[in-house]
C-alpha positions as CSV (number, residue, x, y, z in Angstrom):
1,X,144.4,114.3,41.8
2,X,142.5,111.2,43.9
3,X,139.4,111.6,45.6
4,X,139.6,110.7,48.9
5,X,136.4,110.2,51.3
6,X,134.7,113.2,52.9
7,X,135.9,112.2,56.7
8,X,139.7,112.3,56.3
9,X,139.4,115.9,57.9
10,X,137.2,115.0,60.8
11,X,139.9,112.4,61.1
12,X,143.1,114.5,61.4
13,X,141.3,116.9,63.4
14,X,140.0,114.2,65.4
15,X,143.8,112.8,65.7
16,X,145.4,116.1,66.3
17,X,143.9,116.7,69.7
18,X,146.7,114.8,72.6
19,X,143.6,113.6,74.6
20,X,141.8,112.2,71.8
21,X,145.5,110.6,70.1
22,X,145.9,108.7,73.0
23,X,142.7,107.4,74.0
24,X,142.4,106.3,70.3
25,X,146.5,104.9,71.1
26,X,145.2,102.8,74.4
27,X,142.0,101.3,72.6
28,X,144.5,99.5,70.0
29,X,145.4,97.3,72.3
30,X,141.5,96.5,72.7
31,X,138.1,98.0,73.7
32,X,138.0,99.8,77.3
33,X,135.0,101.0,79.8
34,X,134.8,104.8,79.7
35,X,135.5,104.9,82.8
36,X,139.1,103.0,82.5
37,X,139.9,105.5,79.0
38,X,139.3,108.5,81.4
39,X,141.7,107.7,84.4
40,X,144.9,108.9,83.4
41,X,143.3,112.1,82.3
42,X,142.9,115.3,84.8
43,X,139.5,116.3,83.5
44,X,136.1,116.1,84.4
45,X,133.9,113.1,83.6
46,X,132.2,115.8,80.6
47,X,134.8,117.2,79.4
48,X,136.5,113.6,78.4
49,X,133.0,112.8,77.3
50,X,133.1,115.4,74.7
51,X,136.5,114.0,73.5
52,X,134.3,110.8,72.9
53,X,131.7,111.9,70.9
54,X,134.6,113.9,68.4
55,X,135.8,110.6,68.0
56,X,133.1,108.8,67.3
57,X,131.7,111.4,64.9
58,X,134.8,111.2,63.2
59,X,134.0,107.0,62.6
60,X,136.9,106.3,65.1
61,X,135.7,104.6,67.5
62,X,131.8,102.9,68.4
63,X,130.7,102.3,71.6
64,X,127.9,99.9,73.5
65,X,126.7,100.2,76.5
66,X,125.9,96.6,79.0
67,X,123.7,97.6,82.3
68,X,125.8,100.5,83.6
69,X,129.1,100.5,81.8
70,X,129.6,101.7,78.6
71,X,132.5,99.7,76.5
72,X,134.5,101.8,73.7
73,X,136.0,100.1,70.6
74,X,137.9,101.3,67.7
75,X,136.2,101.3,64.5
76,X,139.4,100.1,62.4
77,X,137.5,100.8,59.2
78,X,137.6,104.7,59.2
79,X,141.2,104.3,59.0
80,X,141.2,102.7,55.6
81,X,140.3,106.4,53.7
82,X,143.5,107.6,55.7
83,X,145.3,104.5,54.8
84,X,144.6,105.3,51.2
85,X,145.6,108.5,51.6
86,X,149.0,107.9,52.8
87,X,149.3,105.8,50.4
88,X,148.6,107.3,47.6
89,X,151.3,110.0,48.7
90,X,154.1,108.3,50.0
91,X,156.0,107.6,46.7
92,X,155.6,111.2,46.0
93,X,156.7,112.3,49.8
94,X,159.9,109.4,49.2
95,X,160.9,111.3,45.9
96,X,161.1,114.3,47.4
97,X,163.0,113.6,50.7
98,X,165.5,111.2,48.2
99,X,166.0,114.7,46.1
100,X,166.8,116.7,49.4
101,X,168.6,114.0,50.5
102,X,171.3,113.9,47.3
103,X,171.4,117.8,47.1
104,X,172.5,117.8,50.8
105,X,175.4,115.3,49.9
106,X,176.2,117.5,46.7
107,X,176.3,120.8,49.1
108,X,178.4,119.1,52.0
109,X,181.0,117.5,49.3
């Protein structure tokens, strides 16, 4: 079995959170104010906040602050360990669902 890198849970549990999914969704298309990544959200300024910080102690995103406004940026290289990862199980996940896939047209013949 591989060895993967130690953050691969923080990420998918960072991930599996809607808020944090989508805030990590809109920075793909490039880096955002905090204030413009909150907006579309109904929560308090904290609350999204905390969102934040899971995300950027999961290596997803970094942030910088200039004068009053604090920019957020995805960090592209945390996704590498989970690009591995997928990676390293897709043939395995493709075998599988080609297996299913012929024992479902035996069954339906």
């Amino acid at each position: 079995m591989a060895t993967y890198q130690t953050d691969l849970p923080a990420i998918f549990g960072a991930l599996s959170d809607q808020t944090r999914f989508a805030v990590v969704e809109r920075l793909a298309r490039g880096p955002a104010a905090v204030s413009e990544l909150a907006e579309p959200f109904p929560m308090a300024g904290p609350s999204f906040l905390k969102h934040l910080k899971v995300l950027e102690q999961a290596g997803l995103i970094k942030s910088s602050k200039l004068g009053r406004v604090r920019t957020v940026q995805l960090a592209p290289e945390s996704m590498r360990s989970v690009e591995d990862w997928i990676r390293a199980h897709r043939s395995t996940w493709e075998k599988r669902l080609d297996m299913l896939g012929q024992f479902l047209e035996r069954d339906t013949q």
